[in-house]
PyMOL Python script that loads the backbone (N, CA, C, O; Angstrom):
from pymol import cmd

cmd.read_pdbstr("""\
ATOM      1  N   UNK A   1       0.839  -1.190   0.000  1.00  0.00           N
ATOM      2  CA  UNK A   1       0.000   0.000   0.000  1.00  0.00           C
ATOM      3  C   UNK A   1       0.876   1.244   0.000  1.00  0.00           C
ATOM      4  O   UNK A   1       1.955   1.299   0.590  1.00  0.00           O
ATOM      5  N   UNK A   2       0.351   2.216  -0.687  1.00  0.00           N
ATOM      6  CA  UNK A   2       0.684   3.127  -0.468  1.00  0.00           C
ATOM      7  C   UNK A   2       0.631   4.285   0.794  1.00  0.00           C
ATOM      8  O   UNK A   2      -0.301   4.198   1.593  1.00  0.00           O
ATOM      9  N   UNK A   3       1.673   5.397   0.963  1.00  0.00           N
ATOM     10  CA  UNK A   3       1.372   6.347   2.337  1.00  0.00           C
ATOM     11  C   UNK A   3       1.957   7.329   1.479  1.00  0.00           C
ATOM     12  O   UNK A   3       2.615   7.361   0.439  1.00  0.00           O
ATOM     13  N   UNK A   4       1.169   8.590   2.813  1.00  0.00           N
ATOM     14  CA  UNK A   4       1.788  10.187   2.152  1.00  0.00           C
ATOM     15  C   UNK A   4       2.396  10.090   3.494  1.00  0.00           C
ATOM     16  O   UNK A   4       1.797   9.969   4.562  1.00  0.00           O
ATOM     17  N   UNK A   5       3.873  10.169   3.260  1.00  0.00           N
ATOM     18  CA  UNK A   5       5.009  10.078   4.140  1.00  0.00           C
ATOM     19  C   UNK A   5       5.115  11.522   4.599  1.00  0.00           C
ATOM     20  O   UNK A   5       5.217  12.390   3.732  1.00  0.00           O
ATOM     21  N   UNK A   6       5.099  11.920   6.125  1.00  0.00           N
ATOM     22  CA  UNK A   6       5.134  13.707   5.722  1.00  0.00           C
ATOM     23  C   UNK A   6       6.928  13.656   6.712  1.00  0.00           C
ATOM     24  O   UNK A   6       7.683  14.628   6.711  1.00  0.00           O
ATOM     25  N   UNK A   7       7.166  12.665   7.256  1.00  0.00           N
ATOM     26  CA  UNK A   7       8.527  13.383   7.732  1.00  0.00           C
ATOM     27  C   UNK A   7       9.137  11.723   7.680  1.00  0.00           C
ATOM     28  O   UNK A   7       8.450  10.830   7.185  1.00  0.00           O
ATOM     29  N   UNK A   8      10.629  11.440   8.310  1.00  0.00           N
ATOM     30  CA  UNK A   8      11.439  10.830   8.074  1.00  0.00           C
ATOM     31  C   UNK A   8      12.427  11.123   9.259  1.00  0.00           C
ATOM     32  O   UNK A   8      12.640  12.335   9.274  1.00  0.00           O
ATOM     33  N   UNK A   9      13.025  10.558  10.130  1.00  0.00           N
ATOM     34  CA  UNK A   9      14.101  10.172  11.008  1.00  0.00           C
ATOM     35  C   UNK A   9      15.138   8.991  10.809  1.00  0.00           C
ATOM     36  O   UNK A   9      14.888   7.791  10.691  1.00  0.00           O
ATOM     37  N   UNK A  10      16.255   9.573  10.801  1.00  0.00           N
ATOM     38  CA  UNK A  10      17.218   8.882  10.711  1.00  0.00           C
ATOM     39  C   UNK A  10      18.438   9.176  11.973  1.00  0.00           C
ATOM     40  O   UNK A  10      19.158  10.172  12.052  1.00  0.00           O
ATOM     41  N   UNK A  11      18.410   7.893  12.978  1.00  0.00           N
ATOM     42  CA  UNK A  11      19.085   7.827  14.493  1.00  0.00           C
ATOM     43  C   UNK A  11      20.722   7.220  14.301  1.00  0.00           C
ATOM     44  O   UNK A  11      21.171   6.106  14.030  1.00  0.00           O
ATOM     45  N   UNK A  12      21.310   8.483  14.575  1.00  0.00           N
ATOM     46  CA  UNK A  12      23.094   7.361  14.283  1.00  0.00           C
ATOM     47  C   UNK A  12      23.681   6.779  15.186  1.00  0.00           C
ATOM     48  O   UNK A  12      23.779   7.259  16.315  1.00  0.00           O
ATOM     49  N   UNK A  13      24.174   5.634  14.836  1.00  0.00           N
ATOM     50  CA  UNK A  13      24.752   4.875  16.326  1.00  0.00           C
ATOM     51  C   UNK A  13      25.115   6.060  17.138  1.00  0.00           C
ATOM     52  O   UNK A  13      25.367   7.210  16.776  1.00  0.00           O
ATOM     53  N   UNK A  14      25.079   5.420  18.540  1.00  0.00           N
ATOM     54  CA  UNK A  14      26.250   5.925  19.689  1.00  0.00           C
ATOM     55  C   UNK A  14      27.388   5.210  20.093  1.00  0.00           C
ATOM     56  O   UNK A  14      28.388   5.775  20.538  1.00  0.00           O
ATOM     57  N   UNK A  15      27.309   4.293  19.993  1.00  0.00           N
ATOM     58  CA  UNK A  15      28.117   3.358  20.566  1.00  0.00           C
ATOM     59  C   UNK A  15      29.576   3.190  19.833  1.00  0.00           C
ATOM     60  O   UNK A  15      30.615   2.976  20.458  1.00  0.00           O
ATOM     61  N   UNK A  16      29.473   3.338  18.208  1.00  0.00           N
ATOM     62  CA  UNK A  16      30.552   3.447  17.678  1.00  0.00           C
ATOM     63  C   UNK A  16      30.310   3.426  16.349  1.00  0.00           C
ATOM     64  O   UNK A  16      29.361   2.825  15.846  1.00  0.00           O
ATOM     65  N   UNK A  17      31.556   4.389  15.426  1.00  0.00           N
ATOM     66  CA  UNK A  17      31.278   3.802  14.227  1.00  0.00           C
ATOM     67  C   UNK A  17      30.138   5.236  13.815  1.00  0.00           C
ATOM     68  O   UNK A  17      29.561   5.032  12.747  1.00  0.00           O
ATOM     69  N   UNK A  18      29.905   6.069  14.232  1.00  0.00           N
ATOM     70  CA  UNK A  18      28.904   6.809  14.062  1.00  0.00           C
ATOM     71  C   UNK A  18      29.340   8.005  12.562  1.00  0.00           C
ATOM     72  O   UNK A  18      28.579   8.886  12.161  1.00  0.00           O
ATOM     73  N   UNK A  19      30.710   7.699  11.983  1.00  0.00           N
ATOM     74  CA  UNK A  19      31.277   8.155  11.423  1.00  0.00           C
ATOM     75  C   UNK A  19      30.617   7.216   9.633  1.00  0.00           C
ATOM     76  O   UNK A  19      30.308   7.630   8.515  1.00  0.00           O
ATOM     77  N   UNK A  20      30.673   6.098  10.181  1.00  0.00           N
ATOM     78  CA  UNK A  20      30.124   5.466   8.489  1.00  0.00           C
ATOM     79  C   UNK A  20      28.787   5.928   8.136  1.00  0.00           C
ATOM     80  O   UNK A  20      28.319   5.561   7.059  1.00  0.00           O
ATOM     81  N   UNK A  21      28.207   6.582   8.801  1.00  0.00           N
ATOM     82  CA  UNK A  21      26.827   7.284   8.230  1.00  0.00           C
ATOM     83  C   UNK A  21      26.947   8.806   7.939  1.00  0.00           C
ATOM     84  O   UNK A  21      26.534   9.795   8.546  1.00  0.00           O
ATOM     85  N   UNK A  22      27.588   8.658   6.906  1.00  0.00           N
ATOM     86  CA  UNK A  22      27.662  10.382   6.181  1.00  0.00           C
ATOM     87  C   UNK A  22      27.376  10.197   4.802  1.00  0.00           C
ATOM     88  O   UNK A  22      27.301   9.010   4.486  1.00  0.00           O
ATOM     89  N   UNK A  23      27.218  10.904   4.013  1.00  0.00           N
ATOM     90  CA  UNK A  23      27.092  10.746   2.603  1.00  0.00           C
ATOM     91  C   UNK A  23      26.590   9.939   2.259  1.00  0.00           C
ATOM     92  O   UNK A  23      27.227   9.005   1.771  1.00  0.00           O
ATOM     93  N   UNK A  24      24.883   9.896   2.366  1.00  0.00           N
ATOM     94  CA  UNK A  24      24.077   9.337   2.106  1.00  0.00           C
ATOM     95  C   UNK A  24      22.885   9.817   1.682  1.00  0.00           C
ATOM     96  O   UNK A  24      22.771  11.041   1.625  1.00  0.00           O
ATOM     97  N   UNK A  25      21.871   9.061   1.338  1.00  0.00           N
ATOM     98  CA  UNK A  25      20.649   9.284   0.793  1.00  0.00           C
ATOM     99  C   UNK A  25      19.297   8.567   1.354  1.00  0.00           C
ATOM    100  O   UNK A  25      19.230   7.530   2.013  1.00  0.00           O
ATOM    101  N   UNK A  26      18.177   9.460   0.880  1.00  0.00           N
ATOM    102  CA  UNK A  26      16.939   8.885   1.666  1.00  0.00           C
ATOM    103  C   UNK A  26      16.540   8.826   0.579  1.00  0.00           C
ATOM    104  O   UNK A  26      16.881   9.611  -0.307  1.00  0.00           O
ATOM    105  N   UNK A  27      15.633   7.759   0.416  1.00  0.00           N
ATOM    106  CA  UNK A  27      14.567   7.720  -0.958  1.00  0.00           C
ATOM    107  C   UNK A  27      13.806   7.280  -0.387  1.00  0.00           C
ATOM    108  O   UNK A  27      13.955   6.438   0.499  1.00  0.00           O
ATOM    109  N   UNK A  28      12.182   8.057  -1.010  1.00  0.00           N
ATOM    110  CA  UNK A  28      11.001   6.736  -0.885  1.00  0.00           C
ATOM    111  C   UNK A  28      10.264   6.455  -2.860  1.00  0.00           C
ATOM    112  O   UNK A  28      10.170   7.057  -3.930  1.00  0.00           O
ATOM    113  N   UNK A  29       9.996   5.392  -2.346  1.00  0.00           N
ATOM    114  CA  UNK A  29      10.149   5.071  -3.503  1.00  0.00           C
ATOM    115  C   UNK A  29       8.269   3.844  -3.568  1.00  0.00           C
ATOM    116  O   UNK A  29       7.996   3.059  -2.660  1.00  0.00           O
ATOM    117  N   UNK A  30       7.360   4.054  -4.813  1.00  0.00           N
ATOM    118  CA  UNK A  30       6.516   3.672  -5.089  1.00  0.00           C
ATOM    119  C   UNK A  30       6.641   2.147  -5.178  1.00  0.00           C
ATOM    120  O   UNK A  30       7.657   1.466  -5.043  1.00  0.00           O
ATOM    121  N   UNK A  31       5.005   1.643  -5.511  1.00  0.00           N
ATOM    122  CA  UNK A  31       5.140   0.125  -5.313  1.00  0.00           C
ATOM    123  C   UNK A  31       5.654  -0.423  -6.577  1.00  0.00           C
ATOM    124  O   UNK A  31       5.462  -1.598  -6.890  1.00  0.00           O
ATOM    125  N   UNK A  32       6.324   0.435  -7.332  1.00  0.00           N
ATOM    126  CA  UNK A  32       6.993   0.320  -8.849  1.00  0.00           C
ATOM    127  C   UNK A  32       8.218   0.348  -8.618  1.00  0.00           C
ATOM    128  O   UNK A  32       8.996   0.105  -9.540  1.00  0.00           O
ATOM    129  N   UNK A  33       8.519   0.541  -7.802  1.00  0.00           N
ATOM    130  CA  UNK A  33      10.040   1.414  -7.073  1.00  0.00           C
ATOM    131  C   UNK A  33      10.488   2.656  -8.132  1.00  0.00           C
ATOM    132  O   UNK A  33      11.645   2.772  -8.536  1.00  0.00           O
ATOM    133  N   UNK A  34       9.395   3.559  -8.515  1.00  0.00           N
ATOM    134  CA  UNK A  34       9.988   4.376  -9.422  1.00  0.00           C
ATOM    135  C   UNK A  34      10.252   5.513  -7.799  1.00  0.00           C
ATOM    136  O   UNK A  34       9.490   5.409  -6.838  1.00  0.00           O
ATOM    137  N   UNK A  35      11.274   6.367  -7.815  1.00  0.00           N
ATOM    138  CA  UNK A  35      11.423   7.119  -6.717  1.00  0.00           C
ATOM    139  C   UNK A  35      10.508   8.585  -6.880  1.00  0.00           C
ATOM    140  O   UNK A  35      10.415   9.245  -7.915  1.00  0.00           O
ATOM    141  N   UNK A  36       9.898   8.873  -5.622  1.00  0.00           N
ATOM    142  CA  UNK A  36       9.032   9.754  -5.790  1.00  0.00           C
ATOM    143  C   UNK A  36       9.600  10.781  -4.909  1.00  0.00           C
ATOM    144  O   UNK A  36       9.041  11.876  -4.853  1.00  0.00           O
ATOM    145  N   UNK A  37      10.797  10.512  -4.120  1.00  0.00           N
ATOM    146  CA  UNK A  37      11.545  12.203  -3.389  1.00  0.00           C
ATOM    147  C   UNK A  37      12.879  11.357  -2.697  1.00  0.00           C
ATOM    148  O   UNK A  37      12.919  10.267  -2.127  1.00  0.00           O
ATOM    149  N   UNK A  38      13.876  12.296  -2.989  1.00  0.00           N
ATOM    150  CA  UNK A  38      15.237  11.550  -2.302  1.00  0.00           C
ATOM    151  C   UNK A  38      16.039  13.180  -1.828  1.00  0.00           C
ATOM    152  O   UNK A  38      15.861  14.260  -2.390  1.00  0.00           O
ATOM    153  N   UNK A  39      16.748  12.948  -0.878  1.00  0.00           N
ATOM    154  CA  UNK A  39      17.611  13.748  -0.159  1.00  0.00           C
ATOM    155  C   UNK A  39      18.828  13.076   0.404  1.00  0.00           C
ATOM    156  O   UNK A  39      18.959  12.087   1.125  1.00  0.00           O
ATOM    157  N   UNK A  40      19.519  13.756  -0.041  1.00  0.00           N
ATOM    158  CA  UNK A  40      20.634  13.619   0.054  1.00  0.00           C
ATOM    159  C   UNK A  40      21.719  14.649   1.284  1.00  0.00           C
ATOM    160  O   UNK A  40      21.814  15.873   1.189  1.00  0.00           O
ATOM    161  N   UNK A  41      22.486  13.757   2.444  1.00  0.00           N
ATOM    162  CA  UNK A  41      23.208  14.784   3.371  1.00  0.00           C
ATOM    163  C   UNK A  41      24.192  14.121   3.564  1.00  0.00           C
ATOM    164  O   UNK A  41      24.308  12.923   3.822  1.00  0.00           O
ATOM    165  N   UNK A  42      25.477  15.504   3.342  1.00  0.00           N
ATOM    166  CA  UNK A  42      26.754  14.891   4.089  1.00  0.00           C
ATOM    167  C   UNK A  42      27.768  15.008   4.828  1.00  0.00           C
ATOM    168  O   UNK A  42      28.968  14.938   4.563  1.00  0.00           O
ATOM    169  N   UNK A  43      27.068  15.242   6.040  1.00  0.00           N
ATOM    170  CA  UNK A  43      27.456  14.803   7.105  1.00  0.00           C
ATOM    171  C   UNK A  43      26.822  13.832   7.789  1.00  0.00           C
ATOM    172  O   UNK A  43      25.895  13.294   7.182  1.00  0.00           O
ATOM    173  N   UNK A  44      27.105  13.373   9.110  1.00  0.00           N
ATOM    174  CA  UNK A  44      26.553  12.488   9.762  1.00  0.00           C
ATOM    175  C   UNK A  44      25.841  12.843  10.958  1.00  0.00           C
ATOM    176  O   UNK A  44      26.398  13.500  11.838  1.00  0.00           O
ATOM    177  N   UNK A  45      24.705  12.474  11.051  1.00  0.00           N
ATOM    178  CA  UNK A  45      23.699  12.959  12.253  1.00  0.00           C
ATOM    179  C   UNK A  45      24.501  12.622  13.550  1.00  0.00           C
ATOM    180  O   UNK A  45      25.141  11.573  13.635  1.00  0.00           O
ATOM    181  N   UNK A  46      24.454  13.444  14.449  1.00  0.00           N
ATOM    182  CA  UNK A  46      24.663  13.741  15.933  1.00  0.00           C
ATOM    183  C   UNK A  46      23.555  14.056  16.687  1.00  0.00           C
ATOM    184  O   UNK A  46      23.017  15.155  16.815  1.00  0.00           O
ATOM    185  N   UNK A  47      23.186  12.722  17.299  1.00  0.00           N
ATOM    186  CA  UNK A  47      22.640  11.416  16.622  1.00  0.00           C
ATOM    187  C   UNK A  47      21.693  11.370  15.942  1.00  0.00           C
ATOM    188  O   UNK A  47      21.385  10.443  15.192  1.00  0.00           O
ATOM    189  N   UNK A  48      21.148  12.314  16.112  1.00  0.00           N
ATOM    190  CA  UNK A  48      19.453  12.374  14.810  1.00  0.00           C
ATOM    191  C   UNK A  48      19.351  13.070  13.728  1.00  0.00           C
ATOM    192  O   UNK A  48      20.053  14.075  13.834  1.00  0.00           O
ATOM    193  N   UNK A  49      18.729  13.010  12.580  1.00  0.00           N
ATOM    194  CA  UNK A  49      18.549  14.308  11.943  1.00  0.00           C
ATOM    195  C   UNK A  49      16.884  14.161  11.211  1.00  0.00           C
ATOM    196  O   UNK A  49      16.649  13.138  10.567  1.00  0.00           O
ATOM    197  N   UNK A  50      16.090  14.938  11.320  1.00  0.00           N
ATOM    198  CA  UNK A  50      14.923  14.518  10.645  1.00  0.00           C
ATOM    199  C   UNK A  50      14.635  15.312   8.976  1.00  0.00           C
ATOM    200  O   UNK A  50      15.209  16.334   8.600  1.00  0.00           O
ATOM    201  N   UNK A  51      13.802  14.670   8.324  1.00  0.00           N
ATOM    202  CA  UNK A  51      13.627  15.495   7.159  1.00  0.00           C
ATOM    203  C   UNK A  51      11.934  15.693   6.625  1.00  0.00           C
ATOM    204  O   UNK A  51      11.189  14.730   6.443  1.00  0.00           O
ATOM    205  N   UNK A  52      11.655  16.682   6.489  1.00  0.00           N
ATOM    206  CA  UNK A  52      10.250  16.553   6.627  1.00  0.00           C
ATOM    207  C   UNK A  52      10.167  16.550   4.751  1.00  0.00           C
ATOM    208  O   UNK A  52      11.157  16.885   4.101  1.00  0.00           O
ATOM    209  N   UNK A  53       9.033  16.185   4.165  1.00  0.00           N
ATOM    210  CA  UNK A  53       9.011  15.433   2.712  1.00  0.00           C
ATOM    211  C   UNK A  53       7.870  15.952   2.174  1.00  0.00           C
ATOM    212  O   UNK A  53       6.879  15.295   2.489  1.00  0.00           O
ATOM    213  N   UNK A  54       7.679  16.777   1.564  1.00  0.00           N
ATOM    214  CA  UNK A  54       6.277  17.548   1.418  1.00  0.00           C
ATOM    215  C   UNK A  54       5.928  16.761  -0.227  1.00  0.00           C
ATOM    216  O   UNK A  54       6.632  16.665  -1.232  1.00  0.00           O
ATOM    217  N   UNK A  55       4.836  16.395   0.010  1.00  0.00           N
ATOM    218  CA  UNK A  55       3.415  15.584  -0.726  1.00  0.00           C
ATOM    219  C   UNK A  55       4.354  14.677  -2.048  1.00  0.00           C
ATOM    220  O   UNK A  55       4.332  14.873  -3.263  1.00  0.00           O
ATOM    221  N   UNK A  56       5.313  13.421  -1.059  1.00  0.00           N
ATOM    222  CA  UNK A  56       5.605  12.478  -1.275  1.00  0.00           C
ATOM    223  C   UNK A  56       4.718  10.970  -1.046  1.00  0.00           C
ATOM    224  O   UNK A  56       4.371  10.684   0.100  1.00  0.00           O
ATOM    225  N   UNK A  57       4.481  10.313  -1.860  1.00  0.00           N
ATOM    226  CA  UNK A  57       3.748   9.191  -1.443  1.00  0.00           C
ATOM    227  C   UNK A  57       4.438   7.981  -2.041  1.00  0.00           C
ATOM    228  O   UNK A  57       4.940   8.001  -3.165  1.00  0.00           O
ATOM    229  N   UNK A  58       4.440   6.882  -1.207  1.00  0.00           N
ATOM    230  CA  UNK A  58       5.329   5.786  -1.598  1.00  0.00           C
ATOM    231  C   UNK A  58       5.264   4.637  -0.620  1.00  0.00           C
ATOM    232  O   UNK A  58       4.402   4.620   0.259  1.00  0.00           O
ATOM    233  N   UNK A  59       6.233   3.599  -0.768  1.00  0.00           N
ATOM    234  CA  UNK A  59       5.799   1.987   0.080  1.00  0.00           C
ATOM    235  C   UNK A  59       7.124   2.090   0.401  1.00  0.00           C
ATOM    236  O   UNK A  59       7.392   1.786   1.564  1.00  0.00           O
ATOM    237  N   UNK A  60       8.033   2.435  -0.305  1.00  0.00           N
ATOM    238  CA  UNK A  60       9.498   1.900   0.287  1.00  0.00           C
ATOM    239  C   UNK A  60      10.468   3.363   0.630  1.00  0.00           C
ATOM    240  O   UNK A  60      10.660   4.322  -0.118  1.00  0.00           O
ATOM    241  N   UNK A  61      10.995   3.127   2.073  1.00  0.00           N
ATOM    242  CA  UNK A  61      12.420   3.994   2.559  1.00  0.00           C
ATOM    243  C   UNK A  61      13.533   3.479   2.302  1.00  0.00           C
ATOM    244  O   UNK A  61      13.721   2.424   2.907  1.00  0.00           O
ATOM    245  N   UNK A  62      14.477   3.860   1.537  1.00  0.00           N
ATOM    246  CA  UNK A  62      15.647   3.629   1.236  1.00  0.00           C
ATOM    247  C   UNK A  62      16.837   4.320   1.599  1.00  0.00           C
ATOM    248  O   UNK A  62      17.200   5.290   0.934  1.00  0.00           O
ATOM    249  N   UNK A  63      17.631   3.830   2.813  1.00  0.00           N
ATOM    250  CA  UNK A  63      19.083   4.361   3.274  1.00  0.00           C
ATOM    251  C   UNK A  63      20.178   4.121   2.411  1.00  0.00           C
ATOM    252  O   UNK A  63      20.613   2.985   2.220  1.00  0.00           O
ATOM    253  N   UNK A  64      20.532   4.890   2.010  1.00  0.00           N
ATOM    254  CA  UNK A  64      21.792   4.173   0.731  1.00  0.00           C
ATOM    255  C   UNK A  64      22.868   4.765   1.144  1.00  0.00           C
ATOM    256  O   UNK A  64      22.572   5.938   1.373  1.00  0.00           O
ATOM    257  N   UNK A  65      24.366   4.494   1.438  1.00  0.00           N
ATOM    258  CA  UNK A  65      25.377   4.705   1.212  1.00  0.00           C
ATOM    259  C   UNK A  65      25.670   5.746  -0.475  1.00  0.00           C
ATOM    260  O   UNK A  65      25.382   5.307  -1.589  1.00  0.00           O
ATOM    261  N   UNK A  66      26.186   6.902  -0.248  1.00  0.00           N
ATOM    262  CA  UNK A  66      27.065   7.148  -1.811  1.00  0.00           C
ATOM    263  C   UNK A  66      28.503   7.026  -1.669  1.00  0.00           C
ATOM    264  O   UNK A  66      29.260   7.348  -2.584  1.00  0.00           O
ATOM    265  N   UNK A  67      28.908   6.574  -0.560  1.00  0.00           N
ATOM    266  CA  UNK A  67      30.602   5.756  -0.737  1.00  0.00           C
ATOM    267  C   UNK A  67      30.846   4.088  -0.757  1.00  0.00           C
ATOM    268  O   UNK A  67      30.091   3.212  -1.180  1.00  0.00           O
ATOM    269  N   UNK A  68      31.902   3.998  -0.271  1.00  0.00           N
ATOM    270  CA  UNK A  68      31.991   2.810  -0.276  1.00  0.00           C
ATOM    271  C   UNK A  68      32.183   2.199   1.229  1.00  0.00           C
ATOM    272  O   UNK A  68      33.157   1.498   1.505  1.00  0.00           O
ATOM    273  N   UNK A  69      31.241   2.503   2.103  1.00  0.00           N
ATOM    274  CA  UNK A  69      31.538   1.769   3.721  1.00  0.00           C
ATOM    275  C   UNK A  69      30.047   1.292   4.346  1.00  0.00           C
ATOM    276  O   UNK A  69      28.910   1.487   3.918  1.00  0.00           O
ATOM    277  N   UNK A  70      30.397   0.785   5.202  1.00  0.00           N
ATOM    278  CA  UNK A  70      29.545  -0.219   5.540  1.00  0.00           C
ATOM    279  C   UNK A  70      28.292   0.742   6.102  1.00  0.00           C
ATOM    280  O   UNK A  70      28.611   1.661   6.856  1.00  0.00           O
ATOM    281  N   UNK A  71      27.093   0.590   5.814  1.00  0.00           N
ATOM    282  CA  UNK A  71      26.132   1.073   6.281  1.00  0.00           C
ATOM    283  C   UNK A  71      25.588   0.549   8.254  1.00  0.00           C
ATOM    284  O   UNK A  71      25.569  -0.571   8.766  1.00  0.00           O
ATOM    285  N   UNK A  72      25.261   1.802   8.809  1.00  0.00           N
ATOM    286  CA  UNK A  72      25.645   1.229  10.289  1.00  0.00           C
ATOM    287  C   UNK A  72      24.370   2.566  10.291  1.00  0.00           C
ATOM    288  O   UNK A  72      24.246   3.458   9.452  1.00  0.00           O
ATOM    289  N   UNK A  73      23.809   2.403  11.121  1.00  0.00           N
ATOM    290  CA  UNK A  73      22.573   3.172  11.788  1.00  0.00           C
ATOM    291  C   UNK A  73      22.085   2.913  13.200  1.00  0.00           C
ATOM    292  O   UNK A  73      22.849   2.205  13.857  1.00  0.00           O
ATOM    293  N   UNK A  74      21.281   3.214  13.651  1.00  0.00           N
ATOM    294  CA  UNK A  74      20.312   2.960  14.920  1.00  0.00           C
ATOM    295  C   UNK A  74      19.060   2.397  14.723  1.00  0.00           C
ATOM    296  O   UNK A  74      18.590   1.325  15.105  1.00  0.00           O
ATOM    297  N   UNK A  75      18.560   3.386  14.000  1.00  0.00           N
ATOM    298  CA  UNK A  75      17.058   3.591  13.868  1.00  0.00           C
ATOM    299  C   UNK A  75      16.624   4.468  12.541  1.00  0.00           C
ATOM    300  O   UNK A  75      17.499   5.226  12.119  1.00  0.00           O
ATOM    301  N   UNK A  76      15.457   4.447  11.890  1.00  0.00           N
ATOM    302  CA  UNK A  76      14.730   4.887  10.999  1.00  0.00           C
ATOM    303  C   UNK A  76      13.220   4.490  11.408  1.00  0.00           C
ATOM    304  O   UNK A  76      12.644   3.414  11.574  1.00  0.00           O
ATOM    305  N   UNK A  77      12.808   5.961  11.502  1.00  0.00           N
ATOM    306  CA  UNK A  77      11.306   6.068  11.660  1.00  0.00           C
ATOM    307  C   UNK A  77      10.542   6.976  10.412  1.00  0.00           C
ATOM    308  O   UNK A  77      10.897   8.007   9.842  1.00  0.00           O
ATOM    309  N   UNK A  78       9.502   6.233  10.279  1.00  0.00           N
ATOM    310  CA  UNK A  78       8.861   7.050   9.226  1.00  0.00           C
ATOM    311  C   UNK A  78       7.782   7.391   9.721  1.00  0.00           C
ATOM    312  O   UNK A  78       7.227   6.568  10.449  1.00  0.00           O
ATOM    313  N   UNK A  79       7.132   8.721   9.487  1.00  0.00           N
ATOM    314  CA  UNK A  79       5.888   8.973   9.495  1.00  0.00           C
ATOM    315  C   UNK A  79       4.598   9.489   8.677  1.00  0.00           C
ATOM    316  O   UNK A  79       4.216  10.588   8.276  1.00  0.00           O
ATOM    317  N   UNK A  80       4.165   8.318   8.630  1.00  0.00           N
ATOM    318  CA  UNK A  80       2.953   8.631   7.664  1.00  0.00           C
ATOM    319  C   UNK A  80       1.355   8.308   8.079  1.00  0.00           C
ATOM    320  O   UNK A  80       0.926   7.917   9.165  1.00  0.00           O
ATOM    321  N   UNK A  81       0.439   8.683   6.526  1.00  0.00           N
ATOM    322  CA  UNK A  81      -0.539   8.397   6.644  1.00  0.00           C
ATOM    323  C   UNK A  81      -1.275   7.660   5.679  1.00  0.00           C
ATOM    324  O   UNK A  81      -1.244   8.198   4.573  1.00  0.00           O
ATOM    325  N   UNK A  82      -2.054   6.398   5.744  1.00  0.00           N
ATOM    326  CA  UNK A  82      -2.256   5.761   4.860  1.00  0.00           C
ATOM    327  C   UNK A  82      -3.248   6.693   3.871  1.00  0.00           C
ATOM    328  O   UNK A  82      -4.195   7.383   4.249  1.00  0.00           O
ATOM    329  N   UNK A  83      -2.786   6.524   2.575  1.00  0.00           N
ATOM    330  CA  UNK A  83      -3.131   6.833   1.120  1.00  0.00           C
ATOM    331  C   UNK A  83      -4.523   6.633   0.941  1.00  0.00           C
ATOM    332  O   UNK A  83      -4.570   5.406   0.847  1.00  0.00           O
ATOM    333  N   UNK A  84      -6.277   7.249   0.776  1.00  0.00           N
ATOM    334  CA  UNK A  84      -7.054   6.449   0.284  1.00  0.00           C
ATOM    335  C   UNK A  84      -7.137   6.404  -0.863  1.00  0.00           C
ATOM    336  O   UNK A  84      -6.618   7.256  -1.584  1.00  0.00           O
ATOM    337  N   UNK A  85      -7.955   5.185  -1.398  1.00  0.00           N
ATOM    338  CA  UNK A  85      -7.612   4.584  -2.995  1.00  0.00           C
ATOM    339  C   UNK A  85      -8.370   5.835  -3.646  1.00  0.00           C
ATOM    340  O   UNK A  85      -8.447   5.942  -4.870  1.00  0.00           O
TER     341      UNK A  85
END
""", "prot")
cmd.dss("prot")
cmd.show_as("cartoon", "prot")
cmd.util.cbc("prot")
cmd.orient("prot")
């Protein structure tokens, strides 16, 4: 199913390692996976950073790396509201 996603949280480790989450990307992306809004930040959250997504609708959140290191996080929360047909 689809949602109108209105914000997005992304939590960076504490514990360690809080450094491999920089230069990255958020996508959400339809039940086609065609992408319907992506943002991109680079630096790394201390420890949170939220992004609010104005009249995006979609099924899938996507954390992507744009280097080459290991993807390491906490948490990802999304907030939405279901889509009616």
């Amino acid at each position: 199913a689809n949602y109108k996603i209105s914000s997005i949280a992304i939590f960076n480790r504490r514990d360690c390692c809080s450094s491999r989450l920089s230069h990255f990307s958020v996508s959400i992306k339809d039940a086609h996976h065609h992408v319907s809004w992506t943002k991109f930040h680079s630096s790394y959250p201390k420890p949170a950073i939220a992004f609010g997504v104005p009249n995006a609708v979609g099924q899938f959140v996507r954390v992507r790396l744009q280097n080459k290191n290991y993807l390491s996080l906490a948490e990802v929360e999304v907030f939405a509201q279901a889509k009616k047909p």
